[in-house]
C-alpha positions as CSV (number, residue, x, y, z in Angstrom):
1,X,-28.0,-23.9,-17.8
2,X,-25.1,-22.6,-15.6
3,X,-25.6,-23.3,-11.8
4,X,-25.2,-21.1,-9.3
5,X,-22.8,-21.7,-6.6
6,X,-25.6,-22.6,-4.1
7,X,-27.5,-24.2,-6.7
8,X,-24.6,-26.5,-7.6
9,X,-24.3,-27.2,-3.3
10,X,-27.0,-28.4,-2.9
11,X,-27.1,-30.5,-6.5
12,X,-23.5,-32.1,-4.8
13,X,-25.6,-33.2,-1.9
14,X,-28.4,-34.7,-3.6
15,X,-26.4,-36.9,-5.7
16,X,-27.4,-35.0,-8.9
17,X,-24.0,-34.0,-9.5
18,X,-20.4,-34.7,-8.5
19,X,-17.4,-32.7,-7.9
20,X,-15.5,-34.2,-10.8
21,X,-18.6,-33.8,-12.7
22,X,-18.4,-29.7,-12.4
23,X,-15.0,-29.6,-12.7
24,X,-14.7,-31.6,-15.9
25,X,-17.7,-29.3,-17.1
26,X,-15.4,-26.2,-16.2
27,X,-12.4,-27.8,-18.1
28,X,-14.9,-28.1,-21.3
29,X,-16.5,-24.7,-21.1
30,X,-12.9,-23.7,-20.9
31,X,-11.7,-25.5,-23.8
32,X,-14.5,-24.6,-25.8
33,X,-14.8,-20.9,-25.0
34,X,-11.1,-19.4,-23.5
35,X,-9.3,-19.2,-27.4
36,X,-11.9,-16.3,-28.2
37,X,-12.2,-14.6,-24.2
38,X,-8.6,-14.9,-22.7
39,X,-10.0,-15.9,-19.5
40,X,-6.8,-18.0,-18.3
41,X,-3.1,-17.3,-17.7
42,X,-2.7,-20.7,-16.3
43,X,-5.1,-23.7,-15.8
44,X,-4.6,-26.0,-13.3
45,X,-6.4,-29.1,-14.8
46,X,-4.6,-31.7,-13.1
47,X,-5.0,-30.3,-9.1
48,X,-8.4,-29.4,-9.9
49,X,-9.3,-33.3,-10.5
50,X,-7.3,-34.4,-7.9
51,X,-9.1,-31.8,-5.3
52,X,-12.5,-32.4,-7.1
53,X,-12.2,-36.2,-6.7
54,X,-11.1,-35.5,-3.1
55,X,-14.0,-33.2,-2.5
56,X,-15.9,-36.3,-3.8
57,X,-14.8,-38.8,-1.1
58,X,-14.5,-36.4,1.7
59,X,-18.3,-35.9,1.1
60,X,-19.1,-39.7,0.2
61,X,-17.6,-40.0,4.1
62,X,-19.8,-37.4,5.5
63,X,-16.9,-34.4,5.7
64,X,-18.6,-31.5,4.8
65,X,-16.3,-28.1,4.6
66,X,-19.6,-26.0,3.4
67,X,-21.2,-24.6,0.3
68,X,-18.4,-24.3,-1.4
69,X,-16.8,-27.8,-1.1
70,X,-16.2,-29.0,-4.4
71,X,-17.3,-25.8,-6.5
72,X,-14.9,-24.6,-9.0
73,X,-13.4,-21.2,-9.1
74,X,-11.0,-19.1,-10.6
75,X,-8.6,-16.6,-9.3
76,X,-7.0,-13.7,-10.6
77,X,-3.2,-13.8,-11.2
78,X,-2.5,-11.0,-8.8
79,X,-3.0,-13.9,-5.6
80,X,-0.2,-16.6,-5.1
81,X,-1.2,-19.8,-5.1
82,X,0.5,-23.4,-4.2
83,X,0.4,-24.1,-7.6
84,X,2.7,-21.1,-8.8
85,X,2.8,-18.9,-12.0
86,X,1.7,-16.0,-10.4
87,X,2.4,-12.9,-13.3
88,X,0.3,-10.1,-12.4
89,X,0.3,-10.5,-16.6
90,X,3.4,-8.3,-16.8
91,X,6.9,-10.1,-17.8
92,X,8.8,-7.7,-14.7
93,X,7.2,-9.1,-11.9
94,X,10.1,-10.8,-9.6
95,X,9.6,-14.9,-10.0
96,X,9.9,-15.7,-6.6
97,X,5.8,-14.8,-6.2
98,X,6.0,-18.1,-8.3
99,X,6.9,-19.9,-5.2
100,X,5.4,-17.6,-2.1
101,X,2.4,-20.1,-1.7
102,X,-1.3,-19.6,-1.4
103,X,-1.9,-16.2,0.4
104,X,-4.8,-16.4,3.3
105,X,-8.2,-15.4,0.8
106,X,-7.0,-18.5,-1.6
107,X,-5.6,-20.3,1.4
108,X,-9.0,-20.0,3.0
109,X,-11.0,-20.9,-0.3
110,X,-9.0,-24.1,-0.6
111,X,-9.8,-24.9,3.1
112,X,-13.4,-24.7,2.2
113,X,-13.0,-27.3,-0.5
114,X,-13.4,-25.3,-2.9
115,X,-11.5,-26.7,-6.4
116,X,-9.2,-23.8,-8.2
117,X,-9.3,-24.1,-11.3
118,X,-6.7,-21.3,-12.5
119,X,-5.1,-17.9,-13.0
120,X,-7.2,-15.6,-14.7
121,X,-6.2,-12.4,-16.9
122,X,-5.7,-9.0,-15.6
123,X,-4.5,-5.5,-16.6
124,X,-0.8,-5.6,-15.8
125,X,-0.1,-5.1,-12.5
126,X,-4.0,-4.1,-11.7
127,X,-3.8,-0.4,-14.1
128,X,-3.6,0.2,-17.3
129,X,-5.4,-1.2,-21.1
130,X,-5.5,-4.7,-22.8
131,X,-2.0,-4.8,-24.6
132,X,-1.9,-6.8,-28.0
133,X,1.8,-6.4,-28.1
134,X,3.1,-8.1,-24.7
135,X,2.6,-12.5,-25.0
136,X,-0.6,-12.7,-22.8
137,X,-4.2,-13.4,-23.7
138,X,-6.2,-10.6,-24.6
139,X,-9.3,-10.7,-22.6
140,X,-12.7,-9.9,-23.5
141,X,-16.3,-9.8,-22.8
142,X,-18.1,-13.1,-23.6
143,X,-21.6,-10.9,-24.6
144,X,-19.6,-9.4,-27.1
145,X,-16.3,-10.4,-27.7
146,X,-14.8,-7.2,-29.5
147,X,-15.9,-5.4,-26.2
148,X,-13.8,-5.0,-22.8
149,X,-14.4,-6.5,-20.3
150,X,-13.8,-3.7,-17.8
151,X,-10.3,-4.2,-15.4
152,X,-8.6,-5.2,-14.1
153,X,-10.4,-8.7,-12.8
154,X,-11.0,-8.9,-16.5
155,X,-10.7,-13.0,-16.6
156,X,-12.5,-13.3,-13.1
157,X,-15.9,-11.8,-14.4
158,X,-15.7,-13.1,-17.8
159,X,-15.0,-16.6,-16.3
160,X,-18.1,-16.3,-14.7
161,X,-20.5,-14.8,-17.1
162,X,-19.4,-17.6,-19.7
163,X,-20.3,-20.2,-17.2
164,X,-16.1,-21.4,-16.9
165,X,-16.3,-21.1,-13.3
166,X,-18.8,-20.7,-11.0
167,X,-17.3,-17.9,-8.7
168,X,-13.7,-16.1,-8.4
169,X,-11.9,-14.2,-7.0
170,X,-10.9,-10.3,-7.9
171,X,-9.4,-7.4,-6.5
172,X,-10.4,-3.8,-6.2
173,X,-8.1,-0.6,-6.0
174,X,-10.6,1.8,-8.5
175,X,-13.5,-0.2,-9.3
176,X,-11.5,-3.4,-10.6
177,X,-14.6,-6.1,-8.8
178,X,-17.2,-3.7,-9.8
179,X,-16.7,-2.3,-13.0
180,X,-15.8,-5.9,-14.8
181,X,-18.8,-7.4,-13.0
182,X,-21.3,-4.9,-14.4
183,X,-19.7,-5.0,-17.8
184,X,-20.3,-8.8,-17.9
185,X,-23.1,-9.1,-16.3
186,X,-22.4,-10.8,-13.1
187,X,-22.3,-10.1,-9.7
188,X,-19.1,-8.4,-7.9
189,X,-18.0,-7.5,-3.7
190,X,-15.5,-5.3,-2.9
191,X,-15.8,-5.7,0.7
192,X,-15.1,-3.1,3.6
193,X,-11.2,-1.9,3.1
194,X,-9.3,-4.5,5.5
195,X,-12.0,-6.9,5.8
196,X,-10.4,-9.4,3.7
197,X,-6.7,-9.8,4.5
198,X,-4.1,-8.7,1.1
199,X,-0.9,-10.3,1.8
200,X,-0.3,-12.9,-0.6
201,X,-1.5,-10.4,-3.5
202,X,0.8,-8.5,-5.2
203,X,0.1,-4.8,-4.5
204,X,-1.2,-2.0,-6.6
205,X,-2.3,1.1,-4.5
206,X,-1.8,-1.1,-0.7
207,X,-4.1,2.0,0.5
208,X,-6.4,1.4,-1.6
209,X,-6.6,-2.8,-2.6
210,X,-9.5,-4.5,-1.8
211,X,-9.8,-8.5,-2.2
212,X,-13.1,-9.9,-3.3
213,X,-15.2,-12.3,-4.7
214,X,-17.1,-12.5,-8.5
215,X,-20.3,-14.8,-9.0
216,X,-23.8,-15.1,-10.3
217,X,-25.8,-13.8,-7.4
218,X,-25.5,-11.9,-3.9
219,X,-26.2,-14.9,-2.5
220,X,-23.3,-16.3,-4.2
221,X,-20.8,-13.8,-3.1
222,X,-22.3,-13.9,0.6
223,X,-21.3,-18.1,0.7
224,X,-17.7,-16.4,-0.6
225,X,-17.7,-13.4,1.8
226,X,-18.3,-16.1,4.7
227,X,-15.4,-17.7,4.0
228,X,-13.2,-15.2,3.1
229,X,-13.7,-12.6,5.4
230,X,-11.7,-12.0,8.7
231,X,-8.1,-10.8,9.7
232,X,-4.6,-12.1,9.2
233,X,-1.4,-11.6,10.9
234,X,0.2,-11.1,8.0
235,X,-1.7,-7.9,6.8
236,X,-1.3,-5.3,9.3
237,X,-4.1,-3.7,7.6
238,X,-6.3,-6.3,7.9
239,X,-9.5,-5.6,10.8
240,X,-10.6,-7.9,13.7
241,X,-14.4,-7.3,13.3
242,X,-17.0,-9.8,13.7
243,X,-17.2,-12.3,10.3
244,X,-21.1,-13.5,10.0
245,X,-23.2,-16.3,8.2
246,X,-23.6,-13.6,4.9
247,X,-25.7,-16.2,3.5
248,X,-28.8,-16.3,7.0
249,X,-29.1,-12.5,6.5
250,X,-30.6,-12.7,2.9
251,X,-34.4,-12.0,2.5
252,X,-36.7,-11.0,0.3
253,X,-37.3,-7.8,1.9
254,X,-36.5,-4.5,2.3
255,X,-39.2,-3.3,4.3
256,X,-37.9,0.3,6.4
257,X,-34.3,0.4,4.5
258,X,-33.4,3.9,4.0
259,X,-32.3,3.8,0.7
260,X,-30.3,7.1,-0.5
261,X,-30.3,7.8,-4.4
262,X,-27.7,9.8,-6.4
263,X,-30.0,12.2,-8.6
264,X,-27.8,12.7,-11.1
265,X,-26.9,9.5,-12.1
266,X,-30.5,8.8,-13.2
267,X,-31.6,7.1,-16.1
268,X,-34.1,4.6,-17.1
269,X,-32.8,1.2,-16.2
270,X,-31.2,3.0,-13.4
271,X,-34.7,4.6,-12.0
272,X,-36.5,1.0,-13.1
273,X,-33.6,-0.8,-10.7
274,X,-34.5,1.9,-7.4
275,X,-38.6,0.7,-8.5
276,X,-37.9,-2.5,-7.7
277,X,-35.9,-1.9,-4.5
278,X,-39.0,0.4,-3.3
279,X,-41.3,-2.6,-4.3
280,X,-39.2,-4.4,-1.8
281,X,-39.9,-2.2,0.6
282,X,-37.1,0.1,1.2
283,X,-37.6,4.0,1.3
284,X,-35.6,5.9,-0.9
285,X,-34.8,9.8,-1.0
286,X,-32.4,11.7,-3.4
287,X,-28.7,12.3,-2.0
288,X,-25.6,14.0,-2.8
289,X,-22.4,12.1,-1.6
290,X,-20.1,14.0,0.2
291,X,-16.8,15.4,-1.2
292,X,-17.8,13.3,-3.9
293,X,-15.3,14.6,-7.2
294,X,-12.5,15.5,-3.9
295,X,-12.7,11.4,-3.0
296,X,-12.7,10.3,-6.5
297,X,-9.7,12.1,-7.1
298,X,-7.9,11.2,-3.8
299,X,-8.2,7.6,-5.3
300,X,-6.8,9.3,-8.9
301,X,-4.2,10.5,-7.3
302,X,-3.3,8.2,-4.2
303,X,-3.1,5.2,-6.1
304,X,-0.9,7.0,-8.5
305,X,1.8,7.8,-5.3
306,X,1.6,4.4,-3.9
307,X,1.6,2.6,-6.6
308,X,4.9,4.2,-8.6
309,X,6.2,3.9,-4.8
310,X,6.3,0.1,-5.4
311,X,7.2,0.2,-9.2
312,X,10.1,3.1,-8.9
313,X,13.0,0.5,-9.4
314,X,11.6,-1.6,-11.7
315,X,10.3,1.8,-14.1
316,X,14.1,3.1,-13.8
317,X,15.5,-0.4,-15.0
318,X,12.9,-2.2,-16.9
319,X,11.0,0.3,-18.5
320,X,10.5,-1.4,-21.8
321,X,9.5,-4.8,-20.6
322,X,6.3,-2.4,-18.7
323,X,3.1,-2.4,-21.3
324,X,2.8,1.6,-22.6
325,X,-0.1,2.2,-20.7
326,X,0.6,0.7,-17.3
327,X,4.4,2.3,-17.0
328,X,2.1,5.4,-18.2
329,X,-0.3,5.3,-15.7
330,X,2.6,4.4,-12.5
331,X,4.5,7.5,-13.8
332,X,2.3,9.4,-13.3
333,X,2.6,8.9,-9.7
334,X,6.0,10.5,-9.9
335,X,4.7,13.7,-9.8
336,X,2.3,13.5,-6.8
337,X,4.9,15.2,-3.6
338,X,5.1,14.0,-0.4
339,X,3.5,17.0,0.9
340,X,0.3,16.5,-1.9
341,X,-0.4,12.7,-0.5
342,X,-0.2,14.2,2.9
343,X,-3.3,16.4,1.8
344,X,-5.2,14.0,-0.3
345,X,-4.8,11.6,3.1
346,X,-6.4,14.7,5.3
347,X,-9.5,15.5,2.2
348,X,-9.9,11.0,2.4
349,X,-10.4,11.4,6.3
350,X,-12.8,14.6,6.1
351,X,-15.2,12.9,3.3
352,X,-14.9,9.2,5.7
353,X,-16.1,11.8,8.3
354,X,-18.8,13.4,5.7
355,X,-20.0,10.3,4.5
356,X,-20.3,8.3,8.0
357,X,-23.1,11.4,9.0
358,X,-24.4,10.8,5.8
359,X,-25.0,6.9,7.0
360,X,-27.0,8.3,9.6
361,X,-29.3,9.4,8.1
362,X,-30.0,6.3,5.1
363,X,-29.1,2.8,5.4
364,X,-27.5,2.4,1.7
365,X,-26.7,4.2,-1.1
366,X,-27.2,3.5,-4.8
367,X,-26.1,4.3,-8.1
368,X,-25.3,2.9,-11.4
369,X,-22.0,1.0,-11.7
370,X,-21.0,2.9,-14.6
371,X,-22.8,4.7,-17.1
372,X,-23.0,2.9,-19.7
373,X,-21.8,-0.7,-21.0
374,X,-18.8,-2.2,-22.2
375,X,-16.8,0.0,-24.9
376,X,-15.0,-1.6,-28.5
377,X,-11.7,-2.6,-27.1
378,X,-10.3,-0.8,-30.2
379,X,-11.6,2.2,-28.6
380,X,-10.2,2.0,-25.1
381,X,-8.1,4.8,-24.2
382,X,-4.5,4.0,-22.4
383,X,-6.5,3.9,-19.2
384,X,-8.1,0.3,-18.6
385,X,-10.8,1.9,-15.6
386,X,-12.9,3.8,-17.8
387,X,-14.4,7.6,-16.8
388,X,-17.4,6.4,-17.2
389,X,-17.2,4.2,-13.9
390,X,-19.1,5.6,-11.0
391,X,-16.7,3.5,-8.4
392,X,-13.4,4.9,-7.2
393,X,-15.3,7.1,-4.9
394,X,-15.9,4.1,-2.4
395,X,-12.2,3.3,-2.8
396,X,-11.1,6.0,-1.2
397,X,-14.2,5.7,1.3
398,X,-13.3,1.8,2.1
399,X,-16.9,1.0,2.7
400,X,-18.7,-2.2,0.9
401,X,-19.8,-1.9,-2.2
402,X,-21.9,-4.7,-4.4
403,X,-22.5,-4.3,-8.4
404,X,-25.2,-6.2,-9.4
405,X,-26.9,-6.6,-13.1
406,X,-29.5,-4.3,-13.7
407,X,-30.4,-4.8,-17.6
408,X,-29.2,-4.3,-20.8
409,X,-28.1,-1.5,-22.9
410,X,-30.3,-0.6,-26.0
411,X,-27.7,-2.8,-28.0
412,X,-27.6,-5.6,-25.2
413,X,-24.6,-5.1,-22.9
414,X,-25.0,-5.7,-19.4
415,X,-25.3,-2.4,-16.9
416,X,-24.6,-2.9,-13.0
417,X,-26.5,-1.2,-10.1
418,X,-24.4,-0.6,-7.4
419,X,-25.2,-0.6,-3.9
420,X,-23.0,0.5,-1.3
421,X,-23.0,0.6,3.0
422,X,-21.5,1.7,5.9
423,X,-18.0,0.1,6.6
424,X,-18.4,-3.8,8.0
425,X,-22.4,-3.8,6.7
426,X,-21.6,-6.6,3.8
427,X,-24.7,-7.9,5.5
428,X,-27.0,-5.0,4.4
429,X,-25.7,-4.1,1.3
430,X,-25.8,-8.0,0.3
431,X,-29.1,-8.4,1.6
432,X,-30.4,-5.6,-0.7
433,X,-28.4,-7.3,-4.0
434,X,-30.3,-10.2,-2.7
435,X,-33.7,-8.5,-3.1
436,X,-33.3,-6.7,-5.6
437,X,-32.1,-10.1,-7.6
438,X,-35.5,-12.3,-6.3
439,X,-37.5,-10.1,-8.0
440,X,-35.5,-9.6,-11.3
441,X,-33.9,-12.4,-13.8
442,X,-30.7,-10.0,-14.7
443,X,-28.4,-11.7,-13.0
444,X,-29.3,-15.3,-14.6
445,X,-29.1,-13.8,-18.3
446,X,-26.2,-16.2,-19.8
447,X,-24.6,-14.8,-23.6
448,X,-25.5,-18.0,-24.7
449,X,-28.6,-18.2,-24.1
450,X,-28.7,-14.3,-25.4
451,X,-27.3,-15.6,-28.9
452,X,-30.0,-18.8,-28.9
């Protein structure tokens, strides 16, 4: 059985399990499992007893930092951490993020107790395909291992579905929380745009990069949120709203939530997934969202600007040493003017408008995460985010948005609902992951118990 992140809390404080105890359990699942997934770059074994074993005294003493002291977790290898060997998987990142320190999300894991366990694959630089022919692990998805695992927190959510880790952390620029975490068949945040700080992460899109957490439930990513959420001096983008307890917000229902529906994303798991939220309680009524192709392409195209922004020396002079697909995908940003970002920034502001009337009127929306599950990684096309994810659109919009498991495809891979609020409502749209996952077993499906 793999334990939830509150599960395992409360397991740590009755004395039916110890910090060392999960940790050494992470480092055998890992062992066991990461030669066929590629979940790690880098494991940090060693810190990750020494923290565990501190976790185990401070709480022997009575020092409690929370529900997530002494809980192992995983973070992608786009954050710095004390420990160093920060990538981004790509050999032309500069070395000195080896030695820039944990940034404030992993900073303010750590201060929580929580026991990092390592850096976990990625697409290179956050874009772009798996590439067999640059020396990093080729990651897959644990319910099917010749299937992707969606990017670009590719490691983060597979860590997590194969029980390696309990939680992670991810980052978001097109769908990179979501679209992994409904491929595996785990739960995935990305937060409100500024709501958890970015410094300390090396960029993609800045515009567009969201930092969030992976685990089993919404409750699970609620402890996270908690402790990760709030602004930092160092990211000017960062926001000064009010953090809350996620976790005292959760209930079991819905009862007069206005719930807005995409029509046209229907399908069966989708329309059984709304059922259950209107057995919750919540009302639902069809919707349309708002310049809804003009914002998915603002995200297309704005990420492309920024991000060959950042890359533009590095593409001139290293240009080899990129994979084919990612220095693909940053060119492309090449031919996006000055005067064309200036208009997608004024179409992004006119559908934020748009969309916060549409708020008005409903309390969430929902839709599927994508429309159907994990492709053959043979298959992939150079572009690691698939067309058939249903979540840039919120990239460019900046609110929260949860994926959730929602059931299976007819051949058994995982689908994701996703849920999305109004910006700084992590509480709402939590609380309805929350529901929706007390009344359905989705989101404690394991692939090993799937293959016993």
């Amino acid at each position: 059985m793999v334990l939830s992140i509150s599960e395992a809390a409360v397991a740590l404080r009755t004395g039916r399990t110890t910090a060392v105890a999960l940790a050494e359990s992470a480092f055998a699942a890992a062992d066991e499992h990461d030669a066929a997934l590629g979940v790690y770059l880098s494991r940090f074994d060693g810190p990750a007893l020494a923290a565990a074993e501190r976790a185990d005294a401070e709480l022997a003493a009575g020092v409690d930092r929370g529900p997530l002291h002494g809980i192992p977790l995983a973070v992608k290898d786009l954050l710095a951490t004390d420990e160093g060997g920060t990538t981004a998987q790509s050999q032309v990142l500069d070395r000195v993020w080896d030695f820039r320190g944990d940034g404030p999300a992993v900073a303010r894991l750590r201060a929580a107790g929580a026991v990092l366990t390592g850096k976990t694959t990625t697409m290179e630089f956050g874009i772009g395909a798996p590439d067999r022919t640059k020396p990093f692990p080729l990651p897959r998805n644990p319910w099917r291992p010749t299937h992707y695992t969606g990017g670009s927190s590719s490691g983060s959510a597979s860590a997590v579905a194969a029980g390696l880790v309990l939680g992670s952390l991810g980052t978001d620029t097109a769908g990179s929380i979501r679209y992994p975490a409904a491929l595996c068949g785990v739960t995935g945040l990305k937060p409100t745009y500024g709501r958890v700080p970015k410094n300390g992460c090396v960029p993609l899109a800045p515009g567009f990069d969201h930092v969030g957490p992976l685990a089993r439930s919404a409750e699970d990513c609620a402890l996270l949120l908690t402790v990760l959420a709030g602004p930092d001096p160092g990211d000017p983008s960062s926001v000064d709203h009010p953090v809350e307890d996620y976790r005292s917000g959760l209930t079991e229902s819905l009862s007069g939530l206005r719930i807005g529906v995409m029509p046209h994303a229907e399908d069966r798991v989708f329309e059984q997934a709304v059922a259950v939220l209107r057995e919750a309680g919540a009302r639902t009524r069809p919707v349309e969202l708002p310049y809804y192709q003009q914002l998915k392409t603002v995200t297309k195209f704005g990420l492309a600007a920024e991000a060959f922004a950042w890359h533009r020396t590095n593409l001139q002079r290293r240009w080899p040493d990129y994979g084919a697909a990612t220095r693909m995908a940053l060119a492309r940003g090449a031919l996006v003017s000055a005067g064309d970002y200036v208009r997608l920034q004024r179409v992004r502001r006119a559908g934020q408008r748009q969309l916060a009337r549409l708020f008005a009127e409903v309390d969430l929306v929902v839709t599927p995460t994508a429309t159907c599950g994990a492709p053959e990684i043979e298959r992939l096309s150079t572009s690691g985010m698939a067309d058939t994810a249903l979540t840039s659109y919120w990239n460019a919009a900046g609110n929260p948005a949860l994926s959730v498991p929602m059931g299976f495809t007819g051949d058994g891979l995982p689908l994701g609902l996703q849920i999305a609020g109004r910006p700084f409502a992590e509480a709402t749209v939590l609380a309805a992951g929350h529901a929706y996952q007390q009344r359905t077993s989705w989101h404690l499906r394991t692939p090993w118990e799937k293959v016993r």
